[in-house]
DRENSEMI-222714 format. One record per residue (C-alpha): residue in three letters; x, y, z. Coordinates in steps of 0.2 Angstrom, whole numbers, plus 5000, padded with zeros to 4 digits. Layout:
BEGIN
ALAXYZ/...
//
This chain:
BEGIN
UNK496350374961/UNK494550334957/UNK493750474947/UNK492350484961/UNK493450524973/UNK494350654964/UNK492650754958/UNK492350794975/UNK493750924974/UNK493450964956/UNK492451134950/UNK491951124932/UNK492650944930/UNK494251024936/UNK495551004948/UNK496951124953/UNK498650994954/UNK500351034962/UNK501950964960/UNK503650924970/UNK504551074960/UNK502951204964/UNK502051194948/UNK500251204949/UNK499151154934/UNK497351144931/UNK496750974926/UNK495150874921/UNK494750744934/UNK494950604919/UNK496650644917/UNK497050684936/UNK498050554945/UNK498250404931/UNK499450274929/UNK498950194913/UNK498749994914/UNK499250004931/UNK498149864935/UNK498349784919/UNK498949574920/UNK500449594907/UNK500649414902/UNK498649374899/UNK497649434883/UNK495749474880/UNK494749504894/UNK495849414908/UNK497049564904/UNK495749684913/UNK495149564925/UNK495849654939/UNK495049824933/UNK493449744929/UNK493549684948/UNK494049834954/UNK492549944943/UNK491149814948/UNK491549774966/UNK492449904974/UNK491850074964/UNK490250064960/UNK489850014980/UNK490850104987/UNK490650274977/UNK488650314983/UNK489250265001/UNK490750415001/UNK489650514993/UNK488450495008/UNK489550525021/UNK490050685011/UNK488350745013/UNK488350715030/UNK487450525034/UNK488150475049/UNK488050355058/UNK488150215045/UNK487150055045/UNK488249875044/UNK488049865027/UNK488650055022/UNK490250035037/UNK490749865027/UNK490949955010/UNK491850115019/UNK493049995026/UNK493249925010/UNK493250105002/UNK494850125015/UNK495749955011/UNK495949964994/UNK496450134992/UNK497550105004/UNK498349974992/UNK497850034974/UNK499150164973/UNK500850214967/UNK501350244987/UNK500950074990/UNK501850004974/UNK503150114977/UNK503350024994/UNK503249854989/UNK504549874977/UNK505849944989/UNK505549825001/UNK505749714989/UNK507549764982/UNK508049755000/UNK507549575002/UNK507949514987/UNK509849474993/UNK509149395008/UNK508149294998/UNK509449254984/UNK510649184999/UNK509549075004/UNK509049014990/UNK511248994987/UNK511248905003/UNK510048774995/UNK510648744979/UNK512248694988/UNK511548584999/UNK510448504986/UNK512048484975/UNK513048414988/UNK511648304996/UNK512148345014/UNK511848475025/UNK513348615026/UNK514048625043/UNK513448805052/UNK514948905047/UNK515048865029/UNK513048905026/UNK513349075035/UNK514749075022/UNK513849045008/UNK512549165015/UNK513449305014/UNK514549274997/UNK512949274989/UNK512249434997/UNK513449514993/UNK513449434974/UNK511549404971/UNK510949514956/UNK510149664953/UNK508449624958/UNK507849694938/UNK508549534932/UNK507449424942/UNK505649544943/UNK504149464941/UNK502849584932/UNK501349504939/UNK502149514960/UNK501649694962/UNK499649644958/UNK500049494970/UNK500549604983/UNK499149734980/UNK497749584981/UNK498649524998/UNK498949695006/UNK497049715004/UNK496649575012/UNK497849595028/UNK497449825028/UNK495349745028/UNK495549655044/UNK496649765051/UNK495549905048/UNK493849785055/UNK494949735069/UNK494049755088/UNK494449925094/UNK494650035080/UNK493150145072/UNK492850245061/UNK492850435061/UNK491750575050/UNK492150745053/UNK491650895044/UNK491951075043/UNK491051225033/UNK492451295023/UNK493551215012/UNK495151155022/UNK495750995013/UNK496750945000/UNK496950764992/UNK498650674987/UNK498550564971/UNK498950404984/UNK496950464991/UNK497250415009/UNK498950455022/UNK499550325034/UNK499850425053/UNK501050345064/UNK500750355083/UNK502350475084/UNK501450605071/UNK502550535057/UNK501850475040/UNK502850355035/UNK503350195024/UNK504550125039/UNK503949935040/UNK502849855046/UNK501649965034/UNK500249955046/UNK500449945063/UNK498949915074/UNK499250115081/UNK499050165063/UNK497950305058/UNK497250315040/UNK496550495035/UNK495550485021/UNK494950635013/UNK493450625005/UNK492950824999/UNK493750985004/UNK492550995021/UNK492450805026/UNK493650695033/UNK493650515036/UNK494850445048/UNK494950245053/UNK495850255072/UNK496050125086/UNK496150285098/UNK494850375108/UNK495150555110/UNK494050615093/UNK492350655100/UNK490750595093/UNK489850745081/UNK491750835081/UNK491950965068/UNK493550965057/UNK494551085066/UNK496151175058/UNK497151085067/UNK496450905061/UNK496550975044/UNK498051025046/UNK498750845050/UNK497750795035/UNK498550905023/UNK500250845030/UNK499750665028/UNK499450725008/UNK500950795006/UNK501950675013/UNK500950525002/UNK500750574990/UNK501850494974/UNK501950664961/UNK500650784966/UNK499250844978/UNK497550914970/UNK496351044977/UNK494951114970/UNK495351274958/UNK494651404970/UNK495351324986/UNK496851424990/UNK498451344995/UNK498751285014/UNK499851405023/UNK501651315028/UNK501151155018/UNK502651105008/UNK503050954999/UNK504450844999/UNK505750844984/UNK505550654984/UNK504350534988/UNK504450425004/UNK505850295005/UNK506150145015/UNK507750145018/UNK508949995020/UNK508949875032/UNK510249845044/UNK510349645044/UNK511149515055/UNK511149315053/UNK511249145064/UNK511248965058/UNK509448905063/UNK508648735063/UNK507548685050/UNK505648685055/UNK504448545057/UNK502848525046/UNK502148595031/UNK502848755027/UNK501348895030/UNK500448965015/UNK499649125014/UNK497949155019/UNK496349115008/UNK495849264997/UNK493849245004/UNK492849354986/UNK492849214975/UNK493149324958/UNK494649404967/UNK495249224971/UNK494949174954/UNK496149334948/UNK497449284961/UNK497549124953/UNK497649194936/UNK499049304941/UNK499949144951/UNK500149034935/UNK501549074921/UNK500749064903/UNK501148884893/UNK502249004882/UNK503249094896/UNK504749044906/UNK504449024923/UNK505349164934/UNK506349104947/UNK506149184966/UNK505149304959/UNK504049424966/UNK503249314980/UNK504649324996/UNK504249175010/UNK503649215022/UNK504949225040/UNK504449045046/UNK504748965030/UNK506649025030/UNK507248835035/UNK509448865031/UNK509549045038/UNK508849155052/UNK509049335046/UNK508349445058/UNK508349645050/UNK508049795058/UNK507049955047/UNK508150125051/UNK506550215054/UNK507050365040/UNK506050415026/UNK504850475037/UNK504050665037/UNK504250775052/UNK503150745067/UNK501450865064/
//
């Protein structure tokens, strides 16, 4: 969590933490919700080690931190340029956090046997120098799922940056899309609390969830930004212009919190506790897939590539984080899974078991 999101629930540079077993302690904001060199590139030196931070401070913090703190003091409408850096604001700390790291690794221990048949069904066909007939490829397809590694052996340190860079990209235009806005609403007594992860990701259903996809178009993002003020990006209607934060609204908030959040959920030290707000013993799970697969025809043209990051000095970080130093061995299948179209030997279709998710609130 950026520190200036967190001092707006802090009292004398304080915040009041709780944990899954019920613990509460009393924490500075500097050392509240950390993961030390969480956005560090392991395999560069100097300065290019930081170059994500750096990006992250310069860019995305120092804009966006006077914009919050102007809707936390109540300017509202924004203008075009403030609603950009909100969105922004949304986006990244959507995809900055231990929730969403947490995600991308189980997703990705789930495909990596998908991904290592294929590949299987490659080498063998490369080795041979003809195409395998469509029952031997679904046999090699499955020997080798059931065989592939353990996904450790394979992991690529620099893929969960990867994935954080490209989830920002994807959760921005999602977030821009036509037909969703933004929401501020505010109460005068303190009703919220925050979860490390910042933000909570509502289902349609009244589920918070890590189900894939992620980020359905339906998806609401609460976002609390102080004890009295709520931010909520929505693509529905029913949340009326000037609306104050009612208990019930802060009470789906809360739950959205407890339910995000990776270790703890903070409050400020004189806020008392939410009645009925319990959190889980673990954090959110994706559970595994169920999968299913069908020989399928290889497909014609270029294989598609992922879209363009468009800030140049994130592109330029991108590509730092896409190229193996001089002095380390390139990691095979590592970290960046293909995407559905580019699956040429193998159509694998899977289907998420919508579990993990928190009750309906």
């Amino acid at each position: 969590m950026p520190q200036y999101w967190l001092r707006a629930f802090a009292e004398d540079g304080h915040v009041l933490g709780r944990w899954r077993g019920g613990a509460e302690h009393r924490t500075p904001v500097r050392r509240a919700a950390v993961a030390r060199h969480f956005n560090t590139d392991p395999l560069a030196e100097g300065e290019r080690r930081v170059a994500l931070e750096t990006y992250l401070d310069r860019y995305v913090d120092g804009p966006c931190a006077p914009v919050l703190r102007a809707l936390r003091e109540g300017q509202w409408p924004l203008d075009g340029a403030q609603y950009a850096v909100a969105l922004d604001a949304l986006a990244w700390q959507v995809v900055r956090t231990q929730a969403f790291r947490s995600f991308d690794e189980q997703v990705g221990r789930h495909l990596f046997p998908l991904l290592w048949a294929q590949e299987a069904v490659g080498y063998c066909e490369e080795r041979l120098g003809r195409p395998l007939p469509e029952a031997e490829r679904l046999e090699v397809f499955w020997t080798a799922v059931r065989m592939a590694p353990d996904p450790s052996l394979n992991a690529d340190p620099r893929s969960a940056l990867r994935a954080m860079i490209r989830a920002f990209e994807r959760t921005r235009d999602l977030l821009a899309a036509p037909g969703r806005r933004l929401v501020l609403l505010r109460s005068a007594e303190p009703l919220l609390v925050l979860a490390d992860s910042g933000v909570a990701l509502r289902r349609k259903d009244g589920t918070f969830g890590l189900t894939p996809p992620l980020l359905p178009e339906t998806i609401e993002v609460f976002a609390p930004l102080s004890p009295t003020c709520l931010l909520i990006s929505t693509p529905r209607a029913h949340y009326r212009e000037y609306q104050c934060l009612t208990r019930k609204i802060a009470a789906k908030a809360n739950a959205g919190a407890a339910a995000w959040c990776q270790d703890a959920v903070y409050r400020p030290p004189s806020m008392p506790w939410p009645s009925r707000l319990e959190l889980a013993s673990t954090p959110l799970e994706v559970r595994p897939p169920g999968l299913s697969a069908a020989p399928a025809q290889r497909p014609h043209g270029p294989t598609p590539t992922p879209p363009k990051i468009r800030h140049g000095e994130l592109r330029a970080i991108m590509e730092q984080l896409s190229h193996t130093p001089t002095d380390q061995h390139p990691i095979p299948l590592a970290g960046n899974l293909p995407d559905a179209s580019g699956m040429a030997h193998i159509r694998a279709e899977m289907t998420m078991a919508p579990a993990g998710d928190s009750p309906r609130t």
